[in-house]
C-alpha positions in Angstrom: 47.0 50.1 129.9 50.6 49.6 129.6 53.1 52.6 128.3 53.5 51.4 125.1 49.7 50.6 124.6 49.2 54.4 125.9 51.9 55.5 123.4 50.3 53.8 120.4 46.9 55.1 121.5 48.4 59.0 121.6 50.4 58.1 118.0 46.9 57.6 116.0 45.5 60.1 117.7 47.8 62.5 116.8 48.2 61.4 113.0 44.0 60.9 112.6 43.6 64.6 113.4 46.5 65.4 111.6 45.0 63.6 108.5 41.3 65.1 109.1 42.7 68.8 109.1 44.8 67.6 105.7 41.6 66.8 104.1 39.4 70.1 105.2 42.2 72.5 104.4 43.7 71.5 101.4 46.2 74.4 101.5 48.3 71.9 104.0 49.4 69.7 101.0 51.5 72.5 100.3 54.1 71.8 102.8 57.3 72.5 100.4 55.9 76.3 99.8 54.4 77.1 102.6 57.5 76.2 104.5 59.2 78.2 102.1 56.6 80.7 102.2 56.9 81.6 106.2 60.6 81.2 106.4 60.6 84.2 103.6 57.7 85.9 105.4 59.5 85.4 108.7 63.0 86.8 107.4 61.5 89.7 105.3 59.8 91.0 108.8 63.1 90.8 110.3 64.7 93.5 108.0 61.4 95.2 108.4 61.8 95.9 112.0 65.1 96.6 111.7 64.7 99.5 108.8 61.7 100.9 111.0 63.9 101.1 114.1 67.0 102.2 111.8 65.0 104.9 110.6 63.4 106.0 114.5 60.0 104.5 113.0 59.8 102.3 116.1 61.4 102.4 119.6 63.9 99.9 120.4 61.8 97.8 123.1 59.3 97.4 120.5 61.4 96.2 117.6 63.1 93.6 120.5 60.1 92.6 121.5 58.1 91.9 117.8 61.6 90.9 116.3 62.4 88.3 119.2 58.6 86.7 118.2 59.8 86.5 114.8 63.0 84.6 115.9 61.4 82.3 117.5 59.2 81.3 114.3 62.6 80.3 112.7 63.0 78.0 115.5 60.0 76.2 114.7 61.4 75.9 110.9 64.9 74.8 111.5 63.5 72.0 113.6 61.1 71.1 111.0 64.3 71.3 108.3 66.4 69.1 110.8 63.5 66.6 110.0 63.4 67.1 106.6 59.7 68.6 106.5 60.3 71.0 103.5 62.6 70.1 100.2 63.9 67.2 101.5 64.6 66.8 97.5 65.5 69.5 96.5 69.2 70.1 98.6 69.9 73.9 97.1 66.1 75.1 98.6 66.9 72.9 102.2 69.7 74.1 102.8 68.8 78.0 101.7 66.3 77.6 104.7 68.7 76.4 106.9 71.0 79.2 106.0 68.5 81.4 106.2 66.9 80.6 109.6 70.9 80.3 110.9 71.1 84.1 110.3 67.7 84.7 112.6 68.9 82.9 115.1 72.7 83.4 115.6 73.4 82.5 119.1 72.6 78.6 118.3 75.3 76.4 116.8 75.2 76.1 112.8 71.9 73.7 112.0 73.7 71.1 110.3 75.4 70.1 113.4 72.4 70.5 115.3 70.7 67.5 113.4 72.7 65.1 114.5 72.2 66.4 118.5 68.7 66.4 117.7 68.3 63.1 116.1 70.4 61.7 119.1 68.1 64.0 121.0 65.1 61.5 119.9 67.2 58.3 120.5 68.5 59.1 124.3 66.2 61.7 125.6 66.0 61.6 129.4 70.0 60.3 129.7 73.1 61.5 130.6 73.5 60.8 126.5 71.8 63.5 125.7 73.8 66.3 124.9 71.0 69.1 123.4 69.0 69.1 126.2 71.8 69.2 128.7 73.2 72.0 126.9 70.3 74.1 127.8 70.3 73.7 131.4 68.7 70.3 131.6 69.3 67.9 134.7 71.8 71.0 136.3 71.1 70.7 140.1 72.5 73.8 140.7 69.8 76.5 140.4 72.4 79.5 140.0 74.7 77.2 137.4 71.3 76.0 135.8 70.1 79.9 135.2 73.7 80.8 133.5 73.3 77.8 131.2 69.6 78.8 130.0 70.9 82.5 129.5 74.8 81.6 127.9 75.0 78.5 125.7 78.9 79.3 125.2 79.7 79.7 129.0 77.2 77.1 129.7 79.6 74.6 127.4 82.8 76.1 129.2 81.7 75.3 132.7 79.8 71.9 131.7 82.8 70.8 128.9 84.7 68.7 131.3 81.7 66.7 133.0 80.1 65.9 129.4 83.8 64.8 128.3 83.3 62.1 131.3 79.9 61.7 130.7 78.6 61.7 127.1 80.4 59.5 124.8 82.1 61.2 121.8 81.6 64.4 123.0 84.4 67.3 121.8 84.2 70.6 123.2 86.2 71.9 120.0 83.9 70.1 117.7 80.7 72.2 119.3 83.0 75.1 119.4 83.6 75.0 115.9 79.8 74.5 114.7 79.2 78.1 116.1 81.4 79.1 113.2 81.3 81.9 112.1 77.5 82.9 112.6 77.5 82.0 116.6 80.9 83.6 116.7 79.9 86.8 115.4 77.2 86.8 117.5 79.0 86.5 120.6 82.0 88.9 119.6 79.4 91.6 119.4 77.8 90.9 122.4 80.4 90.6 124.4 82.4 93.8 122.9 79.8 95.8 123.4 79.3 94.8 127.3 82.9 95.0 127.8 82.9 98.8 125.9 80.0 99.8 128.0 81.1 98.1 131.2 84.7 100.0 131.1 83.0 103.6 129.9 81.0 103.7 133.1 84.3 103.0 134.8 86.3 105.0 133.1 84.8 106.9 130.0 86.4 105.8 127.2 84.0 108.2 124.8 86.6 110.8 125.0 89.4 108.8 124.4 88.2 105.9 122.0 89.4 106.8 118.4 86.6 106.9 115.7 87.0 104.1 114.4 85.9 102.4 117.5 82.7 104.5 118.2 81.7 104.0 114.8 82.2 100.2 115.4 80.3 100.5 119.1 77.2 102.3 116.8 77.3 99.2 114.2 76.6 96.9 117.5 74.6 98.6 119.2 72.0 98.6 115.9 72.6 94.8 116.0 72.2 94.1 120.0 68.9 96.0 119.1 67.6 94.1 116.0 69.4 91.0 116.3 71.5 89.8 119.4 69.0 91.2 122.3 65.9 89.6 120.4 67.7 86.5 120.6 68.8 86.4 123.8 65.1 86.7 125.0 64.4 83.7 122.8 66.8 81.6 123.0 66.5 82.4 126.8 62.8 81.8 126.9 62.8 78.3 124.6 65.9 77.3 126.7 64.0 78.0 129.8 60.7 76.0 128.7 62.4 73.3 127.4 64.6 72.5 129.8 61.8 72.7 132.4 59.3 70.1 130.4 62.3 67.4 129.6 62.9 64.5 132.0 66.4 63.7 133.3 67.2 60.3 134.6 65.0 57.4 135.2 63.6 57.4 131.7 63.1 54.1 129.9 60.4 54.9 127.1 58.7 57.9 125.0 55.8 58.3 127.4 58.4 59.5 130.5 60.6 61.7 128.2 58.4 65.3 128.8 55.5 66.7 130.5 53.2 68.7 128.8 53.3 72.9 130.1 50.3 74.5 129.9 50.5 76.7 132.9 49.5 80.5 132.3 52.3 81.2 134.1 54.3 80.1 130.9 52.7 82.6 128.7 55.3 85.3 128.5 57.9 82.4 128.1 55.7 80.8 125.4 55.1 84.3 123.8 58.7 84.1 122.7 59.1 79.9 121.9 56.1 79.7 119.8 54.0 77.9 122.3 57.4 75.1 122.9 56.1 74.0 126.2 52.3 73.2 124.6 53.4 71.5 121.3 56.5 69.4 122.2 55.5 66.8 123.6 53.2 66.3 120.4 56.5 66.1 118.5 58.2 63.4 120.8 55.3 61.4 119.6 55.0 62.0 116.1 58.4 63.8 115.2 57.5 63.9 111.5 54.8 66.7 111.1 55.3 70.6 110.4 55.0 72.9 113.5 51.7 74.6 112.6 49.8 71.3 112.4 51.3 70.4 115.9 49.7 73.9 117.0 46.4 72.9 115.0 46.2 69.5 116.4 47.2 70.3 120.0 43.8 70.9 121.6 42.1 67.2 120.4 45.5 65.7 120.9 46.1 67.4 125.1 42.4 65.4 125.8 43.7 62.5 124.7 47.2 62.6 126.4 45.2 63.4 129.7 43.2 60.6 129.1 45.6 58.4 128.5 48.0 59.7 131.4 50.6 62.1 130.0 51.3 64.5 132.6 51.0 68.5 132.8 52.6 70.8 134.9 54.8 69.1 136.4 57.1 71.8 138.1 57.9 69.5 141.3 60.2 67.3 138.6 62.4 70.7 138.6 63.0 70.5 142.3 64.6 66.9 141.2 66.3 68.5 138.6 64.3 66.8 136.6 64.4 63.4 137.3 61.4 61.6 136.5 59.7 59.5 138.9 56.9 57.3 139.6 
């Protein structure tokens, strides 16, 4: 069979069994509410953890650990909102959720902006074109350069800003810059004044010098590196990891050589924190319009049919290549 015969073959596949699980669970025609529903659920759990550790009900690690899963649930539903999956007719609700899953996730750039990279994502994954996934680390040679990007989106786009100006056409540092505004910023103001506090007190300890005013401001961030800006770094580090190991780079000419399915236990703690990314996305490359629970539901029907019909797992030797997909 040819690629695009194997491509059309995956396509029904993927929307017959996303049909037969519409018809036995009737609770899926709901997709406005329960959208809605687990972007609430998801936020709600959020605050949770953090009045638990605020009031020592938890330890830190733990509250990192369960609110960096919950993160990464608001992931899932700011992709699906990028594709218009809940309220695409309603504008106030949409773009409540996208506020909403902006705040869980503040080290990505606003999710507005981050429709159009994605869309474009769709359109030129695999080329030098395409700007999300070489944001993340994707196609970087370098494996010391390549772990910075994966871990620091805004150094990442400081050391990367002048190839991707000769590279990728239209792209404006300034204009990615300003789509971190002022969530992303906040984020990174607090993370990086608290390292820099904590870096110079072991140095020099600045606790008997710093006026109160600052310590108080050091205890606001340090609440928020635990609740907020550590969880994120874990999944934003983890999804930026998976995905940027799973996405070709160069030599792609259709939807079948764009990304390789990951399925490799050694992913698991990686996947524990990116909602299974590395299982499901491929499933979305196919069939971009369907909700991310269904791509989980349909995923173990739909990985017999993409080995069948040639789709390749586990393919870590691509990352020696950085990436590039061959033959």
């Amino acid at each position: 069979m040819t690629a695009k015969e194997n491509i059309k073959v995956i396509v029904q596949a993927i929307k017959a069994e996303d049909r037969r699980l519409r018809e036995k669970y009737p609770i899926l025609s709901h997709q406005d509410t329960l959208g809605l529903v687990i972007t609430l659920v998801s936020f709600s759990a959020m605050i949770g953890l953090a009045v638990l550790y605020y009031f020592a009900l938890i330890p830190a690690w733990v509250c990192i650990i369960l609110a960096a899963i919950v993160a990464s649930i608001s992931h899932e539903i700011e992709h699906d909102l990028i594709h218009k999956q809940y309220f695409s007719k309603k504008p106030l609700i949409h773009n409540f959720m996208m506020l909403v899953v902006w705040i869980m996730r503040p080290n990505t750039i606003n999710p507005w902006y981050r429709r159009e990279l994605h869309l474009n994502h769709h359109a030129v994954s695999g080329t030098e074109q395409d700007l999300e996934e070489r944001l993340v680390g994707n196609g970087i040679k370098n494996p010391l350069l390549r772990l910075v990007v994966i871990m620091d989106g805004l150094i990442g786009l400081v050391l990367n800003s002048r190839k991707f100006k000769k590279e990728i056409k239209g792209f404006s540092f300034f204009r990615v810059l300003n789509a971190a505004f002022p969530i992303a910023t906040a984020y990174f103001v607090i993370l990086y004044s608290f390292l820099i506090f904590h870096i110079a007190n072991f140095f020099w300890p600045m606790t008997d010098i710093s006026p109160a005013w600052l310590l108080a401001t050091m205890d606001v961030f340090t609440f928020l590196m635990v609740v907020l800006i550590v969880p994120n770094i874990i999944r934003s580090t983890s999804l930026n990891f998976v995905t940027s190991s799973m996405h070709y780079y160069g030599n792609v000419t259709n939807l079948y050589e764009q990304t390789h399915v990951i399925t490799s236990r050694w992913f698991a703690p990686f996947h524990l924190f990116c909602f299974n990314f590395g299982k499901t996305h491929t499933i979305h490359h196919y069939v971009p319009n369907q909700p991310f629970y269904l791509r989980q539901l349909v995923s173990r029907e739909i990985h017999k049919v993409m080995k069948k019909h040639g789709v390749r797992f586990n393919d870590f030797a691509s990352l020696r290549r950085a990436n590039l997909y061959t033959s």
